[in-house]
C-alpha positions, 0 to 999 in steps of 0.5 A, spaced: 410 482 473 413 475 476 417 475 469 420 481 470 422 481 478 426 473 475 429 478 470 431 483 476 434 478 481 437 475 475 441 481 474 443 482 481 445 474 481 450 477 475 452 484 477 455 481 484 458 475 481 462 477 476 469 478 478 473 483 473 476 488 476 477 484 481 485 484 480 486 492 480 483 492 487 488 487 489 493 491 486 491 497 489 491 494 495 498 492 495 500 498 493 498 501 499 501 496 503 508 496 500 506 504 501 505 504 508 510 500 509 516 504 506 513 511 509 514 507 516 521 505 515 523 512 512 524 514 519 528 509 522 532 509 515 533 517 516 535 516 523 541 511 521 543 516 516 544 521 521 548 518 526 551 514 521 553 522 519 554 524 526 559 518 527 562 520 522 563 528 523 565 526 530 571 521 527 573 528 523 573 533 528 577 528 534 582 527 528 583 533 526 
C-alpha cells in the first residue's frame, strides 16, 4: 500500500513538473494579445481612413 501511494505522489510530482507544451500556451497567449490588440485598433484606423476620404471629397467638390 505504502509502495504504491509513493508511486502515485511520484506520478503527480512529475505530471506537474513537466513542462513540454508549455511553449504553444505561451504562443497562443500572444497570439491572443496581438489579436486583441489589432481588433482594438481597427476602429481608430477605420476612422482615420474615413476622414481621410472625406477631406478628400470635400477638396474634390470645393474645387471643382
Amino acid at each position: 500500500m505504502v509502495s504504491s501511494l509513493r508511486l502515485l505522489l511520484a506520478h503527480l510530482k512529475d505530471r506537474f513538473l513537466d513542462q513540454s507544451g508549455q511553449d504553444l500556451v505561451e504562443y497562443a497567449l500572444i497570439v491572443a494579445l496581438l489579436s486583441t490588440a489589432v481588433v482594438a485598433a481597427e476602429r481608430n484606423v477605420a476612422v482615420s481612413i474615413s476622414g481621410a476620404y472625406l477631406n478628400l471629397a470635400n477638396t474634390f467638390s470645393t474645387d471643382l
